[in-house]
BAVEXGU-364478 format. One record per residue (C-alpha): residue number from 1; x, y, z. Coordinates in Angstrom, 3 decimals, decimal comma. Last residue first. Layout:
BEGIN
[rec NUM [X Y Z]];
...
# end
This chain:
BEGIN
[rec 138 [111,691 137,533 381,366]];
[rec 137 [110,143 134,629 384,073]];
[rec 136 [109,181 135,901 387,252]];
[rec 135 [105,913 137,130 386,005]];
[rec 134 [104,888 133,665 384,830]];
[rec 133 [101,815 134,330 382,432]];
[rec 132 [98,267 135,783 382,494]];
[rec 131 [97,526 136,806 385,998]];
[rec 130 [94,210 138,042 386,911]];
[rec 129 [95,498 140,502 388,065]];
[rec 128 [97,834 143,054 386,448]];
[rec 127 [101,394 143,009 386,199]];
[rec 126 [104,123 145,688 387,407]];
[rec 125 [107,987 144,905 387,609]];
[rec 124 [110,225 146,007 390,381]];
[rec 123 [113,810 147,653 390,562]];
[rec 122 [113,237 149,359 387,662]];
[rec 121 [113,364 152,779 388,391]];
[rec 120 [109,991 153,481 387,304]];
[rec 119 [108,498 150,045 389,181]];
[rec 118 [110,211 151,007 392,306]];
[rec 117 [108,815 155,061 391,640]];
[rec 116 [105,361 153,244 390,796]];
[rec 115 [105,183 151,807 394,342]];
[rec 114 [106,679 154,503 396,211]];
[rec 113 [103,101 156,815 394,882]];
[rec 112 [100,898 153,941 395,672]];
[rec 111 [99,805 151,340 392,473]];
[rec 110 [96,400 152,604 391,331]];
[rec 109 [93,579 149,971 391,590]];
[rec 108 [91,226 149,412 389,047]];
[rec 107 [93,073 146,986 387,273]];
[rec 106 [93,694 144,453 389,504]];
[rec 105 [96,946 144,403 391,655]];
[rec 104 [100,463 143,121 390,717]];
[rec 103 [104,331 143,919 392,087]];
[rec 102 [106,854 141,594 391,134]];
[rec 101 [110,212 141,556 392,722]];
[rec 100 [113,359 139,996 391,992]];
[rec 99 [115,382 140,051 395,805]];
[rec 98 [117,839 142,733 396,279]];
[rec 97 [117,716 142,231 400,120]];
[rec 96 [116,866 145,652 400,260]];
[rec 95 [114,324 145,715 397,774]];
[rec 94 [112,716 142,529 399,310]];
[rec 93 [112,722 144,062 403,191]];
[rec 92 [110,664 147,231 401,557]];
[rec 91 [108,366 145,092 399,946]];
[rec 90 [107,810 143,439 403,371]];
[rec 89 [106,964 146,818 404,738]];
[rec 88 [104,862 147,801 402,249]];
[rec 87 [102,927 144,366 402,304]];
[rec 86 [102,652 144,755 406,910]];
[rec 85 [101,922 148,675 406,052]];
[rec 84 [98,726 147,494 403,225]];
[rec 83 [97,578 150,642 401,468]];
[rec 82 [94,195 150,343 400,436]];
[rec 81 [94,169 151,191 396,875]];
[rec 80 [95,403 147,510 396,171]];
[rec 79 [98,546 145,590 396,134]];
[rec 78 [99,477 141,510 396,300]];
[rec 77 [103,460 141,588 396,360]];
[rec 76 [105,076 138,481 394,548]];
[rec 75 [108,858 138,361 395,874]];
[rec 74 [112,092 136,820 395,158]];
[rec 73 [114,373 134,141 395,351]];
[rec 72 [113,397 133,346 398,641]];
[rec 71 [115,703 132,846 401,730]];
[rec 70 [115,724 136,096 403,611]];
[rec 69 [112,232 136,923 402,457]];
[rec 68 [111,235 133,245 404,928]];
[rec 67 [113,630 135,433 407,706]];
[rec 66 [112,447 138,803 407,194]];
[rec 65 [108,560 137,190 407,574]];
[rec 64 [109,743 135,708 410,696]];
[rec 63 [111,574 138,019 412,255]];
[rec 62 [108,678 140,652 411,738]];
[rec 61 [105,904 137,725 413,162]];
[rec 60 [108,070 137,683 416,372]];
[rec 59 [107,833 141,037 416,456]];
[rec 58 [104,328 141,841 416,442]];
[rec 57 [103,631 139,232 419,017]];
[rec 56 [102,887 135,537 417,509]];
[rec 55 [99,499 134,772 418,448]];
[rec 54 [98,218 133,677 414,523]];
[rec 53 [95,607 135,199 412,643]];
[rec 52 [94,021 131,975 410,512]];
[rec 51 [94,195 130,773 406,926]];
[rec 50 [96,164 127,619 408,224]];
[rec 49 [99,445 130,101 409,380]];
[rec 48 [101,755 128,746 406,099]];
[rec 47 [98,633 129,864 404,550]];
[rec 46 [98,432 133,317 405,457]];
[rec 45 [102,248 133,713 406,077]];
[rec 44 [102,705 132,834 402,228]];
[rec 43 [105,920 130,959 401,014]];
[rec 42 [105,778 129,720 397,461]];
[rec 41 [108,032 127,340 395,622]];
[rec 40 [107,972 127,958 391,877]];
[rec 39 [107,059 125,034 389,200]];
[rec 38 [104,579 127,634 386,920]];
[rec 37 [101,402 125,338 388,390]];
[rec 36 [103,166 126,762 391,921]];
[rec 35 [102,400 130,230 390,814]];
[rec 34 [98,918 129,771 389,901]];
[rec 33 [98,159 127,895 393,224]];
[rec 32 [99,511 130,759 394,958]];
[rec 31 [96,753 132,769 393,225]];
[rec 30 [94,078 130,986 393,339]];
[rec 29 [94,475 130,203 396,983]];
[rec 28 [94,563 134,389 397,224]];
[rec 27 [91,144 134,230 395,720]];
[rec 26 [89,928 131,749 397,586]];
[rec 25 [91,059 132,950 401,048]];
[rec 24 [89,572 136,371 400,181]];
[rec 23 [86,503 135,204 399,680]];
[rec 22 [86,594 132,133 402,679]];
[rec 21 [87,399 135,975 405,061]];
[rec 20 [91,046 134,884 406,878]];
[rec 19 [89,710 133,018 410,167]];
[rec 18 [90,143 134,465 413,569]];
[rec 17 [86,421 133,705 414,426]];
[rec 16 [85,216 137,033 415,839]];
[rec 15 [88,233 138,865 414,490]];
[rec 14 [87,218 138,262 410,737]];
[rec 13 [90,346 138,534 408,833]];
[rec 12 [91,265 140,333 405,653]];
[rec 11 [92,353 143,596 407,367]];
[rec 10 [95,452 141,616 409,485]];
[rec 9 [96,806 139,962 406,472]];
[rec 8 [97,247 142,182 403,195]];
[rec 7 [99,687 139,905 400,838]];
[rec 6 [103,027 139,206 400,492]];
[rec 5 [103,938 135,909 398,028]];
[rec 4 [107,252 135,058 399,357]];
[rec 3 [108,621 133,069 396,101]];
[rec 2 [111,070 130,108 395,542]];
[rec 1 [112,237 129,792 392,104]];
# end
């Protein structure tokens, strides 16, 4: 299956360099890593920019991030209590586009008010990090 893994950006970078933080790089490295060990193909702007903010204007990097959700299979969308609009947004893009998508976020974070309505209505399943098992797979 081929994924878009979407995942905070623009808060996880330090400016002064224009690298993505190592910490969260790791972690997020874990993660995509995870899925591919599962056989999926995953698309991540983060990595597919070499863990570093890119120059494309705002709406270059909209087109895209609709285009790369265009043609996935479905989505993995990183959450936390900080509210991420660039993940939200992309979430949004997946639900219209029908896409399969998985929503996950540790424990201690709350999924957003929207965020448990998708997952209510089924039209997105919940899993907890650190992931256990293929969450695309029934």
């Amino acid at each position: 299956m081929k994924l878009f893994v979407a995942a905070s950006y623009s808060s996880n970078v330090d400016y002064s360099t224009g690298d993505v933080y190592p910490e969260y790089r790791e972690w997020l490295e874990g993660i995509l890593h995870q899925l591919e060990s599962y056989g999926h193909e995953v698309l991540c702007a983060l990595r597919d920019d070499n863990w570093r903010i890119n120059d494309l204007d705002p709406a270059q990097a909209f087109k895209l991030d609709e285009a790369k959700i265009a043609s996935s299979d479905g989505m993995l969308a990183l959450v936390s209590d900080t509210v991420s609009a660039g993940v939200q947004m992309e979430m949004g893009m997946a639900l219209a586009q029908k896409k399969k998508l998985v929503i996950a976020h540790e424990k201690v974070d709350q999924l957003a008010y929207f965020n448990q309505a998708v997952v209510a209505l089924g039209q997105a399943k919940e899993v907890l990090i650190p992931i256990t098992s293929d969450p695309f797979v029934n």
